[in-house]
C-alpha distance (Angstrom), angle and dihedral (degrees) to the residues before:
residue distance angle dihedral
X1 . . .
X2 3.72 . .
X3 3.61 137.0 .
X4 3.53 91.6 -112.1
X5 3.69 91.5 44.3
X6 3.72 88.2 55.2
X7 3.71 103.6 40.5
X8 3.41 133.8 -116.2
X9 3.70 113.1 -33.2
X10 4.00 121.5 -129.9
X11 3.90 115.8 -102.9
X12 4.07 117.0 -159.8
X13 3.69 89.8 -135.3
X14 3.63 97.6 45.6
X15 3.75 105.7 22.9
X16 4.01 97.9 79.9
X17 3.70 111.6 90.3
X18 4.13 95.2 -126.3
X19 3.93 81.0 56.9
X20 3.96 88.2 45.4
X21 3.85 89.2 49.8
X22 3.61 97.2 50.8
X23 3.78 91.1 52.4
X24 3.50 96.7 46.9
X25 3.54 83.8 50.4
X26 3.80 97.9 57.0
X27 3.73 87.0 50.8
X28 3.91 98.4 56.3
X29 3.75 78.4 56.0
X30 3.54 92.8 57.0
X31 3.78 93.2 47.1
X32 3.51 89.1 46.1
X33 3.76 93.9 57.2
X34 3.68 92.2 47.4
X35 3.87 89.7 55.2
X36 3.95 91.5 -109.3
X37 3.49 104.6 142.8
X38 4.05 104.5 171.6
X39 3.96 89.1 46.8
X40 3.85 84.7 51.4
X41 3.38 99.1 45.1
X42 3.84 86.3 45.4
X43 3.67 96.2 54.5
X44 3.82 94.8 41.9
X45 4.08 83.5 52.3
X46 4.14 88.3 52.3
X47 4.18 82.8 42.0
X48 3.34 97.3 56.6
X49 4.22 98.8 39.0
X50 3.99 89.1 49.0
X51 4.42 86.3 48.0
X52 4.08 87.4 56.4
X53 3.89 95.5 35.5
X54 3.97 115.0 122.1
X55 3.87 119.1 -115.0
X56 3.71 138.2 155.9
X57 3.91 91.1 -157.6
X58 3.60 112.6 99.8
X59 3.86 111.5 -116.2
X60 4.24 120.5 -105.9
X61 3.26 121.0 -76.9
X62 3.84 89.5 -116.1
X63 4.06 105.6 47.8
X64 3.96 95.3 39.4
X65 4.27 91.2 107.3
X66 4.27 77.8 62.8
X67 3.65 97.7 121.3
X68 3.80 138.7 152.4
X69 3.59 95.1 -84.6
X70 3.67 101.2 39.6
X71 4.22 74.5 68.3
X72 3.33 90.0 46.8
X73 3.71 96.5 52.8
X74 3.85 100.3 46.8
X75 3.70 92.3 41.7
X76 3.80 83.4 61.4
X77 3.82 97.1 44.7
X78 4.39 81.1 52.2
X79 3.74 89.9 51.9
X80 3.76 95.8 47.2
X81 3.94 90.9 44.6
X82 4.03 76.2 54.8
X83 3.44 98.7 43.3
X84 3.37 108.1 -113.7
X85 3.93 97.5 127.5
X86 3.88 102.0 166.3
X87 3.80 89.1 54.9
X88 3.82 89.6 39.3
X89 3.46 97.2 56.4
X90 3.60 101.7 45.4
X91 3.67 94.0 48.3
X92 3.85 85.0 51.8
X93 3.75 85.3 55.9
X94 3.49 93.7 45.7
X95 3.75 91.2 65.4
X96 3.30 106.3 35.0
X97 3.97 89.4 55.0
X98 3.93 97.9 57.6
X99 3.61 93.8 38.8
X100 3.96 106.0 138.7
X101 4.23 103.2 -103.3
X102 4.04 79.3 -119.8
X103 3.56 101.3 66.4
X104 4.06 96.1 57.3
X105 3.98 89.6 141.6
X106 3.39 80.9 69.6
X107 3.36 105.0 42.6
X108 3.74 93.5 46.3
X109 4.23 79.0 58.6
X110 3.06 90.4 45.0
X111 3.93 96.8 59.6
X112 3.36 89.6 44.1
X113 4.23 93.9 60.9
X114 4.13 81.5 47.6
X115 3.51 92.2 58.5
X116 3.76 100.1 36.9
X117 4.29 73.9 54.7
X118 4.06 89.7 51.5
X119 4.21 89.0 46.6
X120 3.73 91.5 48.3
X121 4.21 81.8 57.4
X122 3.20 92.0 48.5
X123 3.49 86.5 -128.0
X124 3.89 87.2 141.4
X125 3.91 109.5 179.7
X126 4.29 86.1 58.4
X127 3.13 100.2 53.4
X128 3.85 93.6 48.3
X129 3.78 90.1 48.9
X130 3.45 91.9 53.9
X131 3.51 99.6 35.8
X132 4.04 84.7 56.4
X133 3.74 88.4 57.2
X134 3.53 96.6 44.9
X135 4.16 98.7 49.2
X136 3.99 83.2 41.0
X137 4.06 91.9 57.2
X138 3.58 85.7 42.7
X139 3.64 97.8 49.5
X140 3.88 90.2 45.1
X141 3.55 92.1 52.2
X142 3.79 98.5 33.4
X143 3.51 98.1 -115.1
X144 3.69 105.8 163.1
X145 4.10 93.0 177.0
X146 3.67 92.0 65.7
X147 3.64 90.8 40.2
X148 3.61 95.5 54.6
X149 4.03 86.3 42.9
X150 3.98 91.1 58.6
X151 3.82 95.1 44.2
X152 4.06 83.8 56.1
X153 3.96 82.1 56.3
X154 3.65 100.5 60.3
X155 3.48 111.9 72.4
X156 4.01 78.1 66.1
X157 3.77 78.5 69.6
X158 3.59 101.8 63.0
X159 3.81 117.2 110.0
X160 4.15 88.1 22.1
X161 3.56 97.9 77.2
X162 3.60 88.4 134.5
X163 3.52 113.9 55.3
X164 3.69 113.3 98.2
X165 3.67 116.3 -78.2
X166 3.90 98.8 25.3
X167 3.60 109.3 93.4
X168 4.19 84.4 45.0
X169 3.83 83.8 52.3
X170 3.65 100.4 43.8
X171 4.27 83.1 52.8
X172 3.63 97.4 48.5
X173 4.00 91.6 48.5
X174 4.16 83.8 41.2
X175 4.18 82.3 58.7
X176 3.59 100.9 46.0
């Protein structure tokens, strides 16, 4: 018989369901930057079952970080690529605020997607606050990903120098 006959056949680095759930994941992503929002929502649905689905097998080496609010935090970067920013944001929220105290890299990323979310809203003095404490966890912990990620956020600054949080913003980012 076939392959296709048979079905798809299991992979080791694919096969687990954290591995599953991260791929699923990268393809609501995809969907949601095409503007497909019932294959997104689709995908994030599969993302989310294969997260919470039992095994005994330890995960892949590559997709162990794959946690609750790694979910959280791409589902709301999907939803804002959608346009749904209320739900975006508070998903992105969600995450970032149970994120295990040993994963700050990520968390410093993380703040930096919420206030790349706040810029796109133009609500201005949010995203600087939170881009502050994002490039300052990131320059603490020498994190030069989420450095580099909050430098891309400040030409988004430019002509809002003066609401609250900017000009500290603008310093930090001068500093680093």
């Amino acid at each position: 018989m076939s392959r296709a006959a048979d079905g798809p056949h299991p992979h080791p680095l694919t096969d687990h369901p954290m591995a599953r759930s991260v791929l699923y994941l990268r393809l609501g992503r995809a969907h949601a930057a095409l503007g497909e929002e019932l294959s997104c929502s689709r995908a994030l649905a599969a993302a989310e079952h294969q997260l919470g689905a039992p095994t005994a097998e330890p995960a892949p080496t590559w997709c162990v970080w794959m946690s609750p609010s790694d979910l959280a935090v791409d589902s709301g970067r999907c939803l804002l690529d959608l346009g749904h920013r209320r739900s975006a944001h508070q998903l992105t929220q969600d995450g970032t605020k149970v994120l295990p105290v040993a994963r700050t890299k990520t968390k410093a990323v993380f703040l930096a997607y919420e206030a790349e979310e706040y810029l796109r809203d133009g609500e201005y003095d949010r995203a600087a606050t939170t881009a502050t404490q994002a490039l300052t966890m990131a320059n603490r912990i020498g994190a030069p990903r989420c450095v580099e990620l909050v430098h891309g956020l400040l030409p988004g600054f430019a002509g809002h120098t003066s609401a609250e949080g900017v000009g500290e913003l603008l310093e930090l980012a001068r500093a680093s």
